[in-house]
C-alpha positions in Angstrom: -40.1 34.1 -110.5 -37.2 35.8 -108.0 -39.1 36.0 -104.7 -38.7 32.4 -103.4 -35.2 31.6 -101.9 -35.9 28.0 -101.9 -37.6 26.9 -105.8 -36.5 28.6 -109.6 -40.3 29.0 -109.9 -41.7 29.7 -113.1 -42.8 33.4 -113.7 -46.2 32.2 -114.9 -47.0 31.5 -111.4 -46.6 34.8 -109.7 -50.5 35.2 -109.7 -50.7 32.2 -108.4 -48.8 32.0 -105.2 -50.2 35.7 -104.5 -53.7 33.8 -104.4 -52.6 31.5 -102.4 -50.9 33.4 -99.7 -54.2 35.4 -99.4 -55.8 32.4 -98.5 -56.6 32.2 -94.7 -54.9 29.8 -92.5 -55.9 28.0 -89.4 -58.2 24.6 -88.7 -61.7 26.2 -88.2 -63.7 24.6 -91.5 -66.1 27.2 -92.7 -63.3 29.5 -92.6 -61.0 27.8 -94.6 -63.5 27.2 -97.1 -64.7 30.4 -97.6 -61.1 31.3 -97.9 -60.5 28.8 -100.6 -63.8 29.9 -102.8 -62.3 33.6 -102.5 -58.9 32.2 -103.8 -60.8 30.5 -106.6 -62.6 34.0 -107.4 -59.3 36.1 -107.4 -58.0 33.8 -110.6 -61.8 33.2 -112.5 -62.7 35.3 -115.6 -66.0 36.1 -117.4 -67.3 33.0 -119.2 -66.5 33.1 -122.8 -69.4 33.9 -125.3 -72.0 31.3 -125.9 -70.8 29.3 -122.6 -74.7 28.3 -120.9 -73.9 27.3 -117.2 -76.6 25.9 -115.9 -76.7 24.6 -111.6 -79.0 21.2 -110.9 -79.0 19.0 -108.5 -80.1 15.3 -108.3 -81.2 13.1 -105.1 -79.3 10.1 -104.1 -81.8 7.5 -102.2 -80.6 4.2 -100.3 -78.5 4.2 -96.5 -77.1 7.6 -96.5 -80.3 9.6 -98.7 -78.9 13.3 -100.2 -79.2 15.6 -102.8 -75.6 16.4 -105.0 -75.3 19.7 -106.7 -73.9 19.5 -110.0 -73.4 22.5 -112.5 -73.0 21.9 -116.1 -71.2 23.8 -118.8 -71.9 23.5 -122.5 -70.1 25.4 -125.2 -71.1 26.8 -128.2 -70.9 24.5 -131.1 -70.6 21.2 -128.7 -72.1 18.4 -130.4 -75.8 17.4 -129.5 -75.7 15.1 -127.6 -72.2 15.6 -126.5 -69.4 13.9 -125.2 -68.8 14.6 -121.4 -66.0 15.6 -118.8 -67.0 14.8 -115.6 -64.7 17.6 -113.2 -63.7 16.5 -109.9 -62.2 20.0 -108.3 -59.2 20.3 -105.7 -58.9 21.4 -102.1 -57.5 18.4 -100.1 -60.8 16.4 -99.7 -62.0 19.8 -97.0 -62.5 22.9 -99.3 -63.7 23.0 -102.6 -66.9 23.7 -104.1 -68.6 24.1 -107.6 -67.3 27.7 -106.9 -63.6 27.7 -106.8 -63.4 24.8 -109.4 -65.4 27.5 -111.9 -62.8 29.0 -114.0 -61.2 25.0 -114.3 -64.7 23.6 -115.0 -65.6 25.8 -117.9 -62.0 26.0 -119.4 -62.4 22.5 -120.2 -65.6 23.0 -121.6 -64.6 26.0 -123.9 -61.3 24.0 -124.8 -62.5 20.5 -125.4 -65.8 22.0 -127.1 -68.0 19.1 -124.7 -70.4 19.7 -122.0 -68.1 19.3 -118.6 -70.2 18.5 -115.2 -68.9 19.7 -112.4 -70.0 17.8 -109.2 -70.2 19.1 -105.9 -68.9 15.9 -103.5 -69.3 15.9 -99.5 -65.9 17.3 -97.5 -64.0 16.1 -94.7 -63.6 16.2 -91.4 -67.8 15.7 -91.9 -67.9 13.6 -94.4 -65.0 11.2 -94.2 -64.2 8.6 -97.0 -65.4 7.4 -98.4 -68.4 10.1 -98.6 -66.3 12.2 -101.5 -65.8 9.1 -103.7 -69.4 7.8 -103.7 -70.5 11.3 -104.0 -68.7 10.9 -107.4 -69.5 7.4 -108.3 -73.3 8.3 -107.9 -72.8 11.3 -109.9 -71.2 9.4 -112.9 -74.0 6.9 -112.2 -76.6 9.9 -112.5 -75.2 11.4 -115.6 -75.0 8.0 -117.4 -78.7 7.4 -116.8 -79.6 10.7 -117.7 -77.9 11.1 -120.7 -81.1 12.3 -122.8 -82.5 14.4 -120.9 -78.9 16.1 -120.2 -77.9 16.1 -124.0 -75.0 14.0 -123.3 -73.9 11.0 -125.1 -73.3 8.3 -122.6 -70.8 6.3 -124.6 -68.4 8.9 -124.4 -67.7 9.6 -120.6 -64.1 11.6 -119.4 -63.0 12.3 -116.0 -60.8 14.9 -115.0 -59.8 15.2 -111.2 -57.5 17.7 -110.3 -55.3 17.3 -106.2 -58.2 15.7 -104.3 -60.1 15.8 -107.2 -57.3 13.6 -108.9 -57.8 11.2 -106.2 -61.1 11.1 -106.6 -61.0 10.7 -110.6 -58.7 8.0 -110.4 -60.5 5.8 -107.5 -63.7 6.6 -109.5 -61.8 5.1 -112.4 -61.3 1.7 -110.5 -64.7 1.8 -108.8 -66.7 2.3 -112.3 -64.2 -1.0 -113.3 -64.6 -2.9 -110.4 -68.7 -2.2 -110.3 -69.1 -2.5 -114.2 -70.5 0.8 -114.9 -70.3 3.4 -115.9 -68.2 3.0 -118.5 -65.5 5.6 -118.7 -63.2 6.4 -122.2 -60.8 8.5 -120.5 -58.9 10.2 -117.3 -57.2 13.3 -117.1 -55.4 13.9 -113.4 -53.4 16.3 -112.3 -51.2 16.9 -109.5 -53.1 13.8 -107.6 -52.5 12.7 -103.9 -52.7 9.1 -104.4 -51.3 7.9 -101.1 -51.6 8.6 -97.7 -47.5 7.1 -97.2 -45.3 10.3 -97.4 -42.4 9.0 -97.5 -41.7 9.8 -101.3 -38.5 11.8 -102.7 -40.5 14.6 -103.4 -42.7 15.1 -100.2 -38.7 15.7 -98.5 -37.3 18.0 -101.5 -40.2 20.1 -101.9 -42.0 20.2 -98.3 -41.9 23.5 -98.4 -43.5 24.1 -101.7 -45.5 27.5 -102.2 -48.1 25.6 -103.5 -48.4 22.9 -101.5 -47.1 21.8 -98.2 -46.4 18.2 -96.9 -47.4 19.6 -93.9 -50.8 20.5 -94.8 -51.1 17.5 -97.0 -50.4 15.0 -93.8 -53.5 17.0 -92.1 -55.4 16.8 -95.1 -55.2 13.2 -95.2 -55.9 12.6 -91.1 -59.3 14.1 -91.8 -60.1 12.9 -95.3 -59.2 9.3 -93.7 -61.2 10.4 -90.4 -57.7 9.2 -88.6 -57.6 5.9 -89.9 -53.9 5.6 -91.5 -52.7 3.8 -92.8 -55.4 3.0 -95.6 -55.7 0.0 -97.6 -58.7 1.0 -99.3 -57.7 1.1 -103.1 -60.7 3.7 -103.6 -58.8 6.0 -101.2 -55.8 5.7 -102.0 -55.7 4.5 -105.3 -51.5 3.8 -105.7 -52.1 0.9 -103.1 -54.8 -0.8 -105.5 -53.7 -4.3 -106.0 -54.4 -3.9 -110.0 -54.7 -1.4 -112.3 -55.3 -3.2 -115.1 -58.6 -2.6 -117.4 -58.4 1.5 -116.5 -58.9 3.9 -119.6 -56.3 5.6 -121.7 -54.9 8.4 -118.9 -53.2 11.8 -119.1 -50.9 11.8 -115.8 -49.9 15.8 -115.4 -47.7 16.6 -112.2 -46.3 20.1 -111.6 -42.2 19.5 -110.4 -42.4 22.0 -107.8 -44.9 20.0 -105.3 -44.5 17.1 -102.9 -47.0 15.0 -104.9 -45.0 14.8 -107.8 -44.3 10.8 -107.1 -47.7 10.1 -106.8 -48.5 11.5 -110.6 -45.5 9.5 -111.7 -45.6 6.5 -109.8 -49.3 6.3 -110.9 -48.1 6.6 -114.6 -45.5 4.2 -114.3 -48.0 1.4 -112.7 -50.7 2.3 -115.4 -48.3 1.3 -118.0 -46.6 -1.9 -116.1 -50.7 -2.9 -115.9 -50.6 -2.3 -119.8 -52.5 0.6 -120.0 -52.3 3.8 -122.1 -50.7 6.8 -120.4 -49.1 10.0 -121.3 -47.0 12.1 -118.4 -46.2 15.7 -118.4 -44.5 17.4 -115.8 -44.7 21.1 -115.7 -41.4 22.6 -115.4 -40.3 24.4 -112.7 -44.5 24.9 -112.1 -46.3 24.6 -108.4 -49.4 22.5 -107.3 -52.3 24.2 -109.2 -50.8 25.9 -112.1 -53.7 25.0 -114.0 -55.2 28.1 -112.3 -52.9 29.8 -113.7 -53.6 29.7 -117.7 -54.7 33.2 -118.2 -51.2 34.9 -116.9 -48.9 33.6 -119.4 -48.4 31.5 -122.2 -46.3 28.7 -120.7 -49.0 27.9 -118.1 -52.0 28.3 -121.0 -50.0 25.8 -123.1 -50.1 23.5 -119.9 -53.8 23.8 -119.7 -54.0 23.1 -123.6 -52.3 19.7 -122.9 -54.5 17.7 -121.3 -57.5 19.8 -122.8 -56.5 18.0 -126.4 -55.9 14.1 -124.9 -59.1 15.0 -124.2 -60.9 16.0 -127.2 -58.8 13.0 -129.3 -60.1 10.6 -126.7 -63.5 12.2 -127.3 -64.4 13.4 -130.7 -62.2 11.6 -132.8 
């Protein structure tokens, strides 16, 4: 790509940064989101052939009682009862629903060949953390104790979390540990904002990134955290955990174009000192949410493919 003065960006993500410069800007929330669901429909496709996509929802009782929306893919030929990827979508803890994480969601599902749940988890500035995280945990919770009835084999739980979402897959990660259940076989994060400290290499050389400001991250974070920085709270910001030992096998993927870069392999590097198993890929000369981005070229669709077969070795072998 030869429009950006400031990155060698990889031609694969010329779709890409047109979606996101489409996307509305301002503070005003409904706005923003409905902005980000429209970005999400400008890079979706049909469903393949045989996908059944089906929307639910379940009812969380106790202090804070509320219903989560979940939608659930399953692909032809998945097993019965199946493996399952639980998705955690992006959108820095404000936007993001079951809509823009779509085209994500059910590429996993057609890739993998297991039914993926996407769950829909309670935004910021409303719903500060930890809303989003417990949204999750009771989700995973949900799905565990449901695995008859959802055709899902229970022994044989995934997460995959991509920006927020990677947050939010890895702090589930450490709150299924810490709380002894559910038990989880695998995480796949990408591009993940894992602290709210900026002061990484990364947030300086690529601040300015067309896919991601530090800018916009630093806001994202003041709301997520409802102002309260800096956190402690390992389920927030998962780097500052005291121990990461006892986490499953994990696919760290980072794109080298984006200010979160460090967090993806910082998280990696503490993953293995804890003596678990990790794989990292970096996406060359890729921006923050080139998994979007399989369907325009084949560097970014072998990206995709990556984490898609950790995945399916982690799950159906």
């Amino acid at each position: 790509m030869q429009n950006d003065p400031l990155f060698d960006i990889h031609g694969d993500m010329a779709e890409l940064v047109a979606a996101k410069r489409a996307v509305p800007q301002g503070t005003d929330a409904d706005t923003l989101r409905a902005g980000w669901n429209q970005y999400g429909a400008r890079l979706r496709r049909p469903y393949p052939d045989g996908m059944v996509v089906e929307d639910t929802a379940f009812d969380v009782a106790g202090a804070t009682p509320r219903k989560i929306a979940l939608r659930i893919y399953r692909p032809r030929n998945a097993p019965q009862p199946s493996p399952c990827v639980l998705y955690l979508h992006g959108g820095g803890f404000v936007k993001g629903s079951l809509e823009s994480g779509d085209a994500i969601a059910w590429g996993i599902a057609e890739q993998v060949g297991v039914v993926v749940v996407s769950i829909d988890y309670r935004l910021a500035p409303e719903h500060p953390y930890p809303a989003a995280v417990e949204d999750c945990y009771a989700a995973a919770k949900y799905i565990a104790g449901h695995g008859s009835a959802l055709g899902v084999d229970v022994t044989r739980l995934a997460v995959w979390g991509d920006s927020a979402g990677g947050n939010l897959a890895a702090a589930l990660c450490l709150m299924a540990r810490d709380r002894g259940e559910p038990r989880i076989v695998a995480q796949a994060i990408h591009y993940p904002c894992l602290t709210d400290d900026l002061s990484s290499n990364t947030y300086r050389d690529y601040a300015l990134s067309p896919g991601l400001t530090a800018a916009s991250m630093d806001r994202n974070w003041d709301l997520y955290l409802g102002g309260k920085r800096p956190s402690h709270e390992a389920y927030a910001a998962p780097l500052k955990a005291p121990d990461l030992s006892g986490l499953p096998p994990a696919h760290i993927h980072v794109a080298e174009i984006d200010p979160l870069a460090d967090d993806g392999r910082d998280y990696a590097r503490r993953l293995e000192r804890a003596g678990c198993s990790v794989e990292l890929r970096v996406a060359e000369r890729m921006i923050h949410g080139f998994l979007r981005a399989r369907f325009t070229g084949s560097a970014a669709a072998a990206e995709f493919a990556r984490p898609c077969a950790f995945l399916r070795a982690a799950l159906l072998n």
